[in-house]
C-alpha positions as CSV (number, residue, x, y, z in Angstrom):
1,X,-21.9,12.2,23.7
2,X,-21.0,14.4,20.5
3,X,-22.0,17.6,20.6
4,X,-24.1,19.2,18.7
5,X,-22.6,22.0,16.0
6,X,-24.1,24.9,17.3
7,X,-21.9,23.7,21.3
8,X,-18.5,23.1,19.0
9,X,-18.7,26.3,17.1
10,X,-17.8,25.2,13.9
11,X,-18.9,22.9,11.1
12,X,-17.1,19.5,11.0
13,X,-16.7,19.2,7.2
14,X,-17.3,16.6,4.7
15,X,-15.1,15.2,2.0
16,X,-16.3,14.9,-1.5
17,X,-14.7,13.7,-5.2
18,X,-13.8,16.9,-5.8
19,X,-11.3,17.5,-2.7
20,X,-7.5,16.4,-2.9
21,X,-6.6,13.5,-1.1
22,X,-3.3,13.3,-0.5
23,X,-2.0,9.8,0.4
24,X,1.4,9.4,2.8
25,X,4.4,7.9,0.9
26,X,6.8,7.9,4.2
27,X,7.3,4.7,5.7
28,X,5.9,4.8,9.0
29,X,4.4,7.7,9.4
30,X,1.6,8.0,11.5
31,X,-0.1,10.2,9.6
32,X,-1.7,8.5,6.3
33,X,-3.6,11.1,4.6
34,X,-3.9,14.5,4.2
35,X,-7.7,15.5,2.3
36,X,-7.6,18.9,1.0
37,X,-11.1,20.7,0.6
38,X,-11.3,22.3,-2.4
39,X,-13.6,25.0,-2.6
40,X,-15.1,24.7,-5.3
41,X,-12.8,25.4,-7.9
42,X,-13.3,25.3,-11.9
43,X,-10.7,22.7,-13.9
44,X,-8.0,25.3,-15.1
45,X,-7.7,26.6,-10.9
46,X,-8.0,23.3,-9.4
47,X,-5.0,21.7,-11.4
48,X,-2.9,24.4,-10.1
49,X,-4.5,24.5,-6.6
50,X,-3.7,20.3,-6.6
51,X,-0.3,21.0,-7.6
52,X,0.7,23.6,-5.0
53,X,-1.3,22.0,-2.6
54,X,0.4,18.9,-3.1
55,X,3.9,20.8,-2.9
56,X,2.9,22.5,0.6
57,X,1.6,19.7,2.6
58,X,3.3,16.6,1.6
59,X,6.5,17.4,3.8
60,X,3.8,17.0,6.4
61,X,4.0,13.7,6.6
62,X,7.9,13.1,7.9
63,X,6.4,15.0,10.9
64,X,4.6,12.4,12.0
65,X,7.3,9.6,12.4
66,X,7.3,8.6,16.0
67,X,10.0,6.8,17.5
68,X,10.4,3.4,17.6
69,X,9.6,1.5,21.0
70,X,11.7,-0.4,22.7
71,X,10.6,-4.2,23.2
72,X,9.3,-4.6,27.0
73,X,12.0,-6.7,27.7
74,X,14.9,-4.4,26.7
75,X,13.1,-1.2,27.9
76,X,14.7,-1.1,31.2
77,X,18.4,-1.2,30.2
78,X,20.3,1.6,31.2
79,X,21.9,2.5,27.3
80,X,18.3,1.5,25.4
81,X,17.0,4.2,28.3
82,X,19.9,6.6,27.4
83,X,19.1,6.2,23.8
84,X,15.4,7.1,24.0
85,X,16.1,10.2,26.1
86,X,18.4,11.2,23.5
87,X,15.9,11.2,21.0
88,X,13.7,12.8,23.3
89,X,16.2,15.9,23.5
90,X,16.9,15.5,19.7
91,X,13.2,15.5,19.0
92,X,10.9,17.6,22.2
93,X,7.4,16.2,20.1
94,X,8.7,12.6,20.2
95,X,6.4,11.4,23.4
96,X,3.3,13.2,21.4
97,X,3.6,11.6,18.2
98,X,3.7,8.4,20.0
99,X,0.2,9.2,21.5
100,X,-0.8,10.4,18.0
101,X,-4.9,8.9,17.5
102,X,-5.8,10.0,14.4
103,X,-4.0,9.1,11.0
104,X,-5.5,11.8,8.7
105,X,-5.3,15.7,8.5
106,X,-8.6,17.8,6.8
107,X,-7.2,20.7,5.6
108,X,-9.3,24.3,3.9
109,X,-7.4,26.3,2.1
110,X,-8.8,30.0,1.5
């Protein structure tokens, strides 16, 4: 059951033609978009929000490049299990970007 707005304690926000999508252009990231709301900005201060905004968030998306899997077959080997450790210790978020279930950000810039 969702719950109503008032029980969450925000507002779950809506994306119009006037906020910045930002689409992913890192291979295999799990994260595809970013949307950008824009508040309401006239033409001179959004080009120069969209720029900037652009600028800040796009490294956001080599973040969310999860490790590959092992096929089920070679997962129990002793060095494919040594490898994935090591990119465990290389990378602590690794196990949570594999169990990453959504593939867009909403972001409000004040």
């Amino acid at each position: 059951m969702t719950p109503r707005p008032e029980e969450r304690g925000y507002e779950v926000p809506s994306i119009d033609n006037r906020d910045l999508p930002i689409a992913s252009s890192v291979p295999y990231s799990k994260l595809e978009a970013i949307y950008v709301l824009n508040n309401e900005l006239t033409d001179p201060e959004y080009q120069k929000w969209a720029t900037d905004a652009k600028q800040l968030l796009a490294p956001l998306f080599k973040e969310f490049i999860a490790p590959p899997e092992p096929p089920d077959i070679l997962a129990n080997i002793p060095v494919v299990q040594f490898f994935q450790a090591l990119g465990e210790n290389l990378d602590p978020y690794s196990k949570a970007k594999k169990k990453i279930t959504f593939n867009a950000l909403i972001v409000q810039i004040d």
